[in-house]
N, C-alpha and C positions, 0 to 999 in steps of 0.2 A: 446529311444533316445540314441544316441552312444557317445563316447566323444567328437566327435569335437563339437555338438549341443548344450552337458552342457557348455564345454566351453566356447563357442559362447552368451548364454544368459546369463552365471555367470557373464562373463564379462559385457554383457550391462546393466545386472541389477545393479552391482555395480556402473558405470558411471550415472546412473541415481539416481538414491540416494547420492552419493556425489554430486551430481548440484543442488539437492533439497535443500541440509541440509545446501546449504552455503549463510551465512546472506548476502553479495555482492547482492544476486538479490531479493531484496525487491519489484520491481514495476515489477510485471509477468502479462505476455499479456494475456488471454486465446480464440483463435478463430476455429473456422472451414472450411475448404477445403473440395471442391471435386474436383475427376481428371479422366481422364481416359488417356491411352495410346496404342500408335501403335506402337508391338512389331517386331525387327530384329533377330530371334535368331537361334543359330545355336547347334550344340552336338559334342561332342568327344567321337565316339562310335568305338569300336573294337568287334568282334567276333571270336572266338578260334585263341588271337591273333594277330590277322589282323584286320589291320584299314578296317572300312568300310566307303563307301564313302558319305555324307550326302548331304541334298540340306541347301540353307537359307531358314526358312520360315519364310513368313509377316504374320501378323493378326492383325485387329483390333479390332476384336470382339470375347468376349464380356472382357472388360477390364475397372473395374470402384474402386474408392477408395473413403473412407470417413475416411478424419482426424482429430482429434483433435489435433490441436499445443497451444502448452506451449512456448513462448518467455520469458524468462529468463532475458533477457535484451534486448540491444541495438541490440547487435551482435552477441547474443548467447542464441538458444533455439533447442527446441525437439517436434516431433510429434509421434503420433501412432494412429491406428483407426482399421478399414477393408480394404481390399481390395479383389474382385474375379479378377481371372486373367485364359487366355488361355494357355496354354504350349506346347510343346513338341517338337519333330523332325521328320524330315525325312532322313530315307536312302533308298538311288537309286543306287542300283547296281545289281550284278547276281542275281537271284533265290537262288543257293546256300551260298551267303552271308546276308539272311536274318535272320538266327538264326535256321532255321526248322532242326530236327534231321534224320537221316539216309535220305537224299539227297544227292545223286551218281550219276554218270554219263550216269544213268540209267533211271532216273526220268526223263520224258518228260516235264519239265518244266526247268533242270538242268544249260544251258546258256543262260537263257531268262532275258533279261533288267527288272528287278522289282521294283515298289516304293511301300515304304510303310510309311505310314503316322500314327505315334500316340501322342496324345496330351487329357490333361487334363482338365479339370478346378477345382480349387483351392481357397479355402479362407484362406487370410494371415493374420496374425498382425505382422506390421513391429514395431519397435522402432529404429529410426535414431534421431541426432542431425544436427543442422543445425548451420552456422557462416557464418556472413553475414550483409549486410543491411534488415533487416529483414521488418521494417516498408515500403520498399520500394519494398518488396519480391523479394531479389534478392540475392541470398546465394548459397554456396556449402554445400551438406549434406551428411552424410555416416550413414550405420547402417545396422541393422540385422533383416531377419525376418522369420516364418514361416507358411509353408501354410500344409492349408491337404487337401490331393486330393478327392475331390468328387465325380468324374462324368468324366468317359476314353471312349475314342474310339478310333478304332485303322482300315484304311483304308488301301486294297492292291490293286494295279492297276499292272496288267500285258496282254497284249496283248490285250489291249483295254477292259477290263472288272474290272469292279470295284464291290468288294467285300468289306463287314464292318460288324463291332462290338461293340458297346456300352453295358456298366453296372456302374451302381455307385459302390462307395465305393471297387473298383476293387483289386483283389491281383496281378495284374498282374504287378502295378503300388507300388513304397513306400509311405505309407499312410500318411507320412510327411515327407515335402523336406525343409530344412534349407538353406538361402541363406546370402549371403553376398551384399550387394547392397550401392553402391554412384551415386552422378551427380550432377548439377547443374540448378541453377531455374533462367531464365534469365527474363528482362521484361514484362509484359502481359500476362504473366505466363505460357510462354513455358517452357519447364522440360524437359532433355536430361539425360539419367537414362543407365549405367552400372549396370547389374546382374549375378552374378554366384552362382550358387547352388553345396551345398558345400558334397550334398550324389547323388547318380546315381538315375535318374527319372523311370527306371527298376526295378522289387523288384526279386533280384538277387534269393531270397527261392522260387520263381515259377516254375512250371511244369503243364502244361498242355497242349491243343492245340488251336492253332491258323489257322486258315480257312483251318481246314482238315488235317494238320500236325503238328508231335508229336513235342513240345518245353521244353527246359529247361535252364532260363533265368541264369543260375548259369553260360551259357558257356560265357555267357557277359562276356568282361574285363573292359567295363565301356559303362556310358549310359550318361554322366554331359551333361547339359545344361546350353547356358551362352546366354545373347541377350541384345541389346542396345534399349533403347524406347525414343519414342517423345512422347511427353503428354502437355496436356494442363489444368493446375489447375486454379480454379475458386474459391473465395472467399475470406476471408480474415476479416471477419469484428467479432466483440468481442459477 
């Protein structure tokens, strides 16, 4: 865990412990939520330097949460639970901007339009706060949480051919990604959610290959991933 991470939990741990310890919320709710959501996300990835160009990608599957919330009061409480979620990005440009090493102008594949597609799946515990009309489930919330990647696959499409690779517990992937996450929870309990992950979803100490060519992830200058979700939470009751 590197310091932005400890800092990250040090601090929510202590905001959650002073909310506990303070005699003001005597009458605390305790219930359960489920949700899932349909993710917009997108990456900030560079390779020796150079931006590379990425697509949006949607997904709605598979994406599910199970929470326990603490209402604190009126207007002020906290959740945390599970949640698995999908990840990742695409970039769509040259052949030689996909990260493969010793690729020249020599290589028959060298200006050829390439996408390549990688994404995770991940189990998180979040710990956010929420303020709000709460009894009414209708709040804005912020918080922090971390996932560990389980289960990568990573797809290449060039010239009409599609090529892939799956493994759990992959190193190609950092084995936990700390994010920062807010939104808010409107009526009927639609849920419109801001995420940014706060380490590169690349695990930059890799070297290997990828579909036939040699790779060394260290030439990454970043890999972040951030994305906006619609979700719909269900529940509520004590």
């Amino acid at each position: 865990m590197n310091r932005k991470s400890n800092t990250l939990f040090v601090f929510a741990a202590v905001i959650t412990m002073t909310l506990l310890s303070n005699p003001a919320f005597s009458q605390i709710r305790v219930y359960h939520t489920s949700g899932g959501e349909s993710i917009i996300s997108d990456a900030l990835v560079s390779y020796d330097n150079s931006t590379v160009n990425t697509n949006l990608r949607f997904t709605t599957f598979f994406h599910a949460e199970q929470m326990l919330n603490v209402d604190l009061g009126r207007f002020l409480g906290m959740y945390s639970g599970l949640g698995v979620r999908n990840v990742g990005f695409i970039t769509d440009d040259l052949y030689q901007n996909m990260g493969f090493l010793g690729v020249d102008d020599t290589h028959p594949d060298w200006n050829k339009q390439t996408k390549l597609k990688r994404r995770t799946y991940s189990l998180g515990v979040p710990l956010a706060l929420k303020i709000g009309l709460l009894k009414k489930q209708i709040f804005l919330y912020g918080g922090a949480e971390y996932e560990w990647t389980f289960h990568y696959k990573q797809k290449l499409f060039i010239d009409g051919e599609k090529f892939k690779f799956s493994e759990w517990t992959s190193d190609r992937v950092n084995a936990f990604l700390p994010s920062f996450f807010a939104g808010v929870q409107l009526p009927k309990g639609l849920n419109i959610k801001f995420r940014y992950y706060l380490d590169d979803f690349l695990n930059p100490a890799y070297t290997g290959i990828d579909f036939g060519e040699n790779v060394d992830y260290s030439n990454f200058g970043s890999t972040g991933i951030y994305y906006i979700s619609l979700a719909f939470v269900t529940g509520g009751k004590k």
